[in-house]
VOBA-661511 format. One record per atom (N, C-alpha, C): residue in one letter; x, y, z. Coordinates in steps of 0.2 Angstrom, whole numbers, padded with zeros to 4 digits, always signed. Example, Ala and Ser with C-alpha at 12.3 -4.5 7.8 and 13.67 -1.06 7.14 Angstrom:
a+0066-0028+0039 a+0062-0022+0039 a+0066-0016+0039 s+0064-0011+0035 s+0068-0005+0036 s+0064+0000+0039 
//
This chain:
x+0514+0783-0344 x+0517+0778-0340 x+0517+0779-0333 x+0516+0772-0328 x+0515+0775-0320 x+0524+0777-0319 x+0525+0780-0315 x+0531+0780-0310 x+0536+0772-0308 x+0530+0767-0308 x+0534+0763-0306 x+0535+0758-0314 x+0534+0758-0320 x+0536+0755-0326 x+0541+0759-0328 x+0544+0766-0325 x+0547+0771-0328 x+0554+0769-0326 x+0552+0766-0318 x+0558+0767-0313 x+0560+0759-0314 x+0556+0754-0318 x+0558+0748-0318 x+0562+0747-0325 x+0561+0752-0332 x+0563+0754-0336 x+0570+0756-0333 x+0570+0761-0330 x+0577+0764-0330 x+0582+0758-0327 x+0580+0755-0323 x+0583+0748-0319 x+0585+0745-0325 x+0581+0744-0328 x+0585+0739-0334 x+0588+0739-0338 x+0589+0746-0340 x+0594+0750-0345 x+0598+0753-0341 x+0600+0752-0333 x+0607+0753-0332 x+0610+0746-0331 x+0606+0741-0329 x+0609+0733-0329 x+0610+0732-0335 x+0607+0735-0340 x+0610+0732-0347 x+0615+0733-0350 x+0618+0740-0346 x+0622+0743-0349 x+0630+0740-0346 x+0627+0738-0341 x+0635+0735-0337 x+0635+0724-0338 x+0631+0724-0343 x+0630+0717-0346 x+0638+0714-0349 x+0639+0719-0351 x+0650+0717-0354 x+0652+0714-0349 x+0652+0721-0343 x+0659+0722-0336 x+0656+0717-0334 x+0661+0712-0333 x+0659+0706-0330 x+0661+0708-0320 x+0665+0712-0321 x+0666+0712-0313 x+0663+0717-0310 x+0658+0720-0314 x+0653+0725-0311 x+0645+0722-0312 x+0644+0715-0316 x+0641+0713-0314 x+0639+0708-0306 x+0646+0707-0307 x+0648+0701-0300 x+0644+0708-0294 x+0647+0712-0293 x+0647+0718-0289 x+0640+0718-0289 x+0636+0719-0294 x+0628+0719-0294 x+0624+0714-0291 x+0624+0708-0291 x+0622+0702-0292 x+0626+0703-0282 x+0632+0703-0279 x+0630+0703-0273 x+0627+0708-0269 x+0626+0714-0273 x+0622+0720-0271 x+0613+0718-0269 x+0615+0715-0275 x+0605+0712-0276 x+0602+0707-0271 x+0607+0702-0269 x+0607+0695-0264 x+0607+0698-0259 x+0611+0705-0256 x+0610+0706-0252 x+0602+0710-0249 x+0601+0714-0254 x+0595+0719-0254 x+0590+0712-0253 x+0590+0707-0256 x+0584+0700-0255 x+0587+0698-0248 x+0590+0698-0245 x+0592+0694-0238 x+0588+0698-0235 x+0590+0706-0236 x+0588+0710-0229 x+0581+0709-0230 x+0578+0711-0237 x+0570+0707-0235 x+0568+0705-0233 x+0569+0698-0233 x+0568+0691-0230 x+0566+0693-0223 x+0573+0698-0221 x+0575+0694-0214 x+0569+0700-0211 x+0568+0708-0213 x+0563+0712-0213 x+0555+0707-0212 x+0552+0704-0216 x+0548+0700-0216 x+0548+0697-0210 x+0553+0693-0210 x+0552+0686-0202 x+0553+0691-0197 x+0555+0695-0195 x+0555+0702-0191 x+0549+0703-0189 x+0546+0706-0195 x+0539+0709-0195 x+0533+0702-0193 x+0536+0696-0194 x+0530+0692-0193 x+0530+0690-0186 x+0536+0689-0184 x+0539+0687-0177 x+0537+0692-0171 x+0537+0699-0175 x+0536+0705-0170 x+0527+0704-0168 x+0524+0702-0175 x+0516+0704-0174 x+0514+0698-0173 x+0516+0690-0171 x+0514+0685-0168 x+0514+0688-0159 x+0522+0690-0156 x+0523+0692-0151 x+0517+0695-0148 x+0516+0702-0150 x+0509+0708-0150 x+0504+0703-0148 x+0501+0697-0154 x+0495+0697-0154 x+0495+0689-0148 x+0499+0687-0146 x+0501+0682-0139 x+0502+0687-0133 x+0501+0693-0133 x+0502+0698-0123 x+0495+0699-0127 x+0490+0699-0133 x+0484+0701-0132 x+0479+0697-0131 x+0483+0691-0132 x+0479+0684-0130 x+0480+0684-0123 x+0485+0684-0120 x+0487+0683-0114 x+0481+0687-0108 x+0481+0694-0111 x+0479+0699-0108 x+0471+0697-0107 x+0467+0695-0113 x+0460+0692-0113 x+0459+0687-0110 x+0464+0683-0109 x+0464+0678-0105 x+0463+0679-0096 x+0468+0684-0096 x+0468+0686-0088 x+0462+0689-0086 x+0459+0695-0093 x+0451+0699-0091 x+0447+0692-0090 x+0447+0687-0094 x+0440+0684-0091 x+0441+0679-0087 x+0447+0679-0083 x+0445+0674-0075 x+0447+0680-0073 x+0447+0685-0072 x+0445+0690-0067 x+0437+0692-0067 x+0435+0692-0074 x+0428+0693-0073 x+0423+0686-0071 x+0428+0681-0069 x+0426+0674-0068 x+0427+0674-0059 x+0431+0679-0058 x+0432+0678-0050 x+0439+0673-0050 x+0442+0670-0054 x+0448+0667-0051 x+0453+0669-0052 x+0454+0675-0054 x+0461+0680-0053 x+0456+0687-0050 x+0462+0689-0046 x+0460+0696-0043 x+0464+0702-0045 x+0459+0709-0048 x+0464+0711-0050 x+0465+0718-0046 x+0471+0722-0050 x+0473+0726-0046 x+0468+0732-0045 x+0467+0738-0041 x+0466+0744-0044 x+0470+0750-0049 x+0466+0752-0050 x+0471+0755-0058 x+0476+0760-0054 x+0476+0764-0045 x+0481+0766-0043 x+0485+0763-0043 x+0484+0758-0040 x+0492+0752-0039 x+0497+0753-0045 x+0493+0750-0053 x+0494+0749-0058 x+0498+0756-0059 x+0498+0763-0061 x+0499+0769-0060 x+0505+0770-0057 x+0505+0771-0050 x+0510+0769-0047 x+0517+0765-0049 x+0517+0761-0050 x+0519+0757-0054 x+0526+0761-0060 x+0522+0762-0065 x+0524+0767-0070 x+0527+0773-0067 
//
C-alpha cells in the first residue's frame, strides 16, 4: 500500500473512532472548515501573488519594446546600480 492510502486509512479510523463523542466531533468538523478556509485562502494568495509577477513582466516588455522603438529612453545600467 502507498504512504498516502496508509495515512488516509489511519484518518478514518481515528474519525471513526470519535463517531459517538458528539462534542469532539463538533471540535473536528470546526478543525476541518477551518484547515479548508486556510486553503482557500492559500490558493487566492497564490493566484493573486502570480497574476501581480506576471503584470510587472508584462509591464517590463512593454517598456523593452518602446525603448527598442525609440519612444522611451532608457537609463544606463550605472544609474540603475546606483540606485540599489
Amino acid at each position: 500500500m502507498s504512504n498516502t492510502i496508509q495515512l488516509q486509512q489511519s484518518v478514518l479510523q481515528d474519525v471513526a473512532s470519535l463517531l459517538d463523542d458528539n462534542e469532539a466531533m463538533k471540535k473536528l468538523q470546526k478543525y476541518l472548515q477551518r484547515l479548508k478556509s486556510e486553503r482557500v485562502a492559500k490558493e487566492e494568495m497564490s493566484a493573486k501573488e502570480k497574476e501581480e509577477i506576471l503584470d510587472d513582466i508584462r509591464d517590463g516588455l512593454r517598456e523593452l519594446k518602446l525603448t527598442k522603438q525609440g519612444k522611451l529612453k532608457s537609463r544606463p545600467v550605472e544609474e540603475l546600480l546606483n540606485e540599489l
